[in-house]
N, C-alpha and C positions, 0 to 999 in steps of 0.2 A: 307609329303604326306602319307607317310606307318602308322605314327601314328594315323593320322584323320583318316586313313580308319580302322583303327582297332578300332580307341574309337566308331566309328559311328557304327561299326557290334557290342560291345560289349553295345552299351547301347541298344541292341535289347535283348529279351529274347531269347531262346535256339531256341525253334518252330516258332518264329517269324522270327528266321533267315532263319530257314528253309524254311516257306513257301514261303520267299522273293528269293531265291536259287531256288524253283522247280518253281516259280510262270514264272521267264523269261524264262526258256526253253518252257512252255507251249504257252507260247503268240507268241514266234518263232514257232513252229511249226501252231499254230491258223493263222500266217501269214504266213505262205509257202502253206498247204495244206487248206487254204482257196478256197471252191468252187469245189474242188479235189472229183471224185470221193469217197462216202463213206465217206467224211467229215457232219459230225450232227452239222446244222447250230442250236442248242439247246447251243453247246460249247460255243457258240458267248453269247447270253443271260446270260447265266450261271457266264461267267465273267463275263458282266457288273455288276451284279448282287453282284459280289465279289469284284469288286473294289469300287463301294458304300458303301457297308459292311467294307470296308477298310479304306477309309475315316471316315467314321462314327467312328470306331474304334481308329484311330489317335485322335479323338476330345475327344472319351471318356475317353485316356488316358488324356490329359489335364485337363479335367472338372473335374474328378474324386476327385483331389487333392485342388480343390478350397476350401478357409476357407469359404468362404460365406454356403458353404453346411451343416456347422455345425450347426448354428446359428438357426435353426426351424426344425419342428420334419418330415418336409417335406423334407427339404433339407436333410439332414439323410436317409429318405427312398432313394431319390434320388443317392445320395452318396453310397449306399447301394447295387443299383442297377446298378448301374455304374462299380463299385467296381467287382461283378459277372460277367458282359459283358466281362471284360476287361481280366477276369480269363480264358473265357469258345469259346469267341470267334476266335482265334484261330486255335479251335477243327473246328468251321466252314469253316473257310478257309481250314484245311485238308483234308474234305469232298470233297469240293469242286473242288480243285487241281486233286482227286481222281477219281470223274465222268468225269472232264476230258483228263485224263490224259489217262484212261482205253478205251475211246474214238476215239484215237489216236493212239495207239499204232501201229493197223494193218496198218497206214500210216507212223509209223516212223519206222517199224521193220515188213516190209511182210513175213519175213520168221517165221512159226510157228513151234513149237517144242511137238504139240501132239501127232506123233507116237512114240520121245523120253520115253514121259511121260506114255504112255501106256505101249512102253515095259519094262520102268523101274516098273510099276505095275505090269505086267507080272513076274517079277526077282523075286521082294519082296513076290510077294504075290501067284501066280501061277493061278489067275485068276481075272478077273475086276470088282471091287465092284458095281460100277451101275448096270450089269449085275447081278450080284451073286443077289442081295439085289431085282429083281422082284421078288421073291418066296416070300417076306414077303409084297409086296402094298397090301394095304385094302383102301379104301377112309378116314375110320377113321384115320387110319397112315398118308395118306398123308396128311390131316387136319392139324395133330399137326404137322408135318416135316416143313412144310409150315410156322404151328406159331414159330417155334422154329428157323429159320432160316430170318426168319423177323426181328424176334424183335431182331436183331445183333447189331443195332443202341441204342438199351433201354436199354439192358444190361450193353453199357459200358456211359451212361447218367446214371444210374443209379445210380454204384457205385459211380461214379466220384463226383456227388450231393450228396450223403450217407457220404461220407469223406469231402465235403464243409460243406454241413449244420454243419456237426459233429465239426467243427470246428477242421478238422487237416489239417492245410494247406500245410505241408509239405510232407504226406501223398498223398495228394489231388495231388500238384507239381510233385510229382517224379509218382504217376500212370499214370497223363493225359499225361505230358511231353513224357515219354516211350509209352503212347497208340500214339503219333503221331507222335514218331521218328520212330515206327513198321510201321504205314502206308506209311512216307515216303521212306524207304529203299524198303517196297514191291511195289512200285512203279516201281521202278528203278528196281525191276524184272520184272514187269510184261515186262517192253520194252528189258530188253535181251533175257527172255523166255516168248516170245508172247505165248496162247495158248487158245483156246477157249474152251473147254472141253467138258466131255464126252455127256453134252447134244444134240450138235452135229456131234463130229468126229463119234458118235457109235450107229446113230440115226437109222441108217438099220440095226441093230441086237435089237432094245428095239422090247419086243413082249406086253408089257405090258403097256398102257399110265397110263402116273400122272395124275389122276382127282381125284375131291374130292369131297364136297358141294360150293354150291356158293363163299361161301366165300374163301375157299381156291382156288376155279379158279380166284377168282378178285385177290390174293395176287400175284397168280401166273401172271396175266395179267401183273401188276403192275411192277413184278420187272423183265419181261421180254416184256417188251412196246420199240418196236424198237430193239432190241437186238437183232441178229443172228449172222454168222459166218464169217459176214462184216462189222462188230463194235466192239464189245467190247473183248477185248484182259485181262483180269483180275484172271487167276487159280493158277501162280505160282510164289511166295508163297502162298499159299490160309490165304488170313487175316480174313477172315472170324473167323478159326480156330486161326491161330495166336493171336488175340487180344482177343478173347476172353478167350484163356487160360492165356493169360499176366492178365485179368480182375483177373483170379483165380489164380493165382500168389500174386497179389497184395493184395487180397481180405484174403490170407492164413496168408501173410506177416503182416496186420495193423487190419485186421476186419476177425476173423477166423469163430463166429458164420454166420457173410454175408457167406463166402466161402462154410461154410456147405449147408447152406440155397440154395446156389445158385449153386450147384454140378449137381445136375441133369440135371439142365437145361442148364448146360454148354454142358453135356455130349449129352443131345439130340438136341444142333446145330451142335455138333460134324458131329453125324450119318446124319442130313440132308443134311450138304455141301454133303455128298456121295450119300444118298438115293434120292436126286434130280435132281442127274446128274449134276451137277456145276461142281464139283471136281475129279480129281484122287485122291488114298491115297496118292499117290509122293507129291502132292500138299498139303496135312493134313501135313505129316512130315515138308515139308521145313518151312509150318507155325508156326509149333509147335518149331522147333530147333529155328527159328529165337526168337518167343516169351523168349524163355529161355536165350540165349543172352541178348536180350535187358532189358530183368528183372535184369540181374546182372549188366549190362554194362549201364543202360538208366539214372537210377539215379546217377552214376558217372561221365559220361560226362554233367549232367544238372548241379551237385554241383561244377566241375571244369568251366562250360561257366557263374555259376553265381559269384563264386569266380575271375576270371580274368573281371566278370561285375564290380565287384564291386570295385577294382582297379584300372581299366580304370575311374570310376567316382570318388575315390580320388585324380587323374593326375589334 
């Protein structure tokens, strides 16, 4: 019985396992604080949505490997395309797990920890960056803070396709593998240190609002649509910061001219997570210590769960 269950976990990939690990806690909780005050029946959709995706997934691992695919210049593409899905999706389900998980929290963990957080910014730094940081808004700054804090998502699609195309698969493996062991560890923070941050614990001290041009109030609509300080629990560790320095980690480690190229722009989502009020700096560090861990530690435990994969399949 103990061997079945091990060959069964090891013919799963590293993050497959994972998502399969964080996926049941989620669906327990979706069933207890179902209908619950502050429960976002969006959760509900979201899965379904992920378990289609998941199926679909199972099939494409199948098809993928069919000989039939070789045999015409379609079937190839096909095979081609399949091949990619099967590399990148995944990354989707971590997403996913992600929106709802941060969802949840304030109903699996009411106690919050952002006066912690504040006075440990207090300690480090001897005053509060959201605050400190209204002497420099202009609407053009918060423009780009805006774009630079958005595109968190593109950044790490980016590289991630930058090393598939390039054909380095083993590059490509050990980045994505560690960008989704980072989000799921900061998970599992965000539900011990619930926290909603300084957008609104310190909303009675901003003298200065965020506004921009149109477009940066639509960014803003967008990634604050339903969000207040009776849903989303998501600052500590701030992955935001986290993964994307693991991006420039990685980016330093396989592809040094990307990492140049792509320095600044690391540096200016840095300063947003702060200058938008999302973030404590406490929340920048814990991102940034965990990213540096997982850059040593992520591709060692991928190359030990593929090395005992790969053993359980000569059993």
């Amino acid at each position: 019985m103990k061997g079945a269950l091990f060959k069964f976990i090891f013919k799963l990939r590293l993050e497959e396992f994972l998502a399969l690990v964080l996926l049941i806690p989620m669906i327990f909780f979706m069933v207890i604080y179902f209908n619950k005050e502050g429960f976002r029946a969006s959760n509900i959709d979201r899965f379904l949505v992920t378990g289609l995706v998941f199926f679909l997934f199972l099939g494409i691992i199948k098809l993928k490997d069919l000989e039939l695919l070789l045999r015409s210049k379609v079937g190839r593409l096909i095979k081609t395309i399949l091949e990619f899905l099967r590399e990148t999706l995944p990354f989707a389900f971590c997403i996913s797990i992600y929106t709802n998980m941060h969802d949840m929290v304030h109903l699996v963990n009411p106690n919050d920890v952002d006066a912690s957080l504040i006075a440990w910014d207090d300690y480090l730094l001897g005053f509060q960056p959201a605050i400190y940081l209204e002497l420099f808004i202009t609407e053009d700054l918060t423009d780009f803070m805006y774009f630079s804090y958005s595109s968190f998502l593109i950044y790490i699609l980016l590289f991630t396709m930058y090393l598939y195309v390039k054909k380095k698969k083993a590059a490509f493996r050990e980045t994505l593998v560690s960008v989704i062991l980072t989000f799921y560890i900061g998970y599992v923070g965000y539900v011990v240190f619930p926290a909603v941050g300084p957008k609104f614990t310190m909303s009675h001290l901003f003298e200065t609002s965020l506004s921009g041009t149109f477009i940066s109030d639509r960014l803003s609509f967008l990634m604050n649509y339903e969000i207040s300080e009776y849903t989303r629990r998501d600052c500590f560790p701030s992955l935001h910061n986290g993964v994307i320095l693991l991006i420039l980690l990685f980016a330093l480690k396989h592809e040094k001219i990307y990492a140049y190229l792509f320095f600044p722009f690391a540096i200016s989502l840095f300063v947003s997570t702060l200058y938008l009020r999302y973030h404590y700096f406490v929340d920048m560090i814990a991102g940034f210590l965990l990213a540096i861990i997982i850059f040593y530690l992520g591709p060692v435990i991928n190359n030990h769960w593929e090395k005992k994969s790969f053993e359980y399949k000569q059993v």
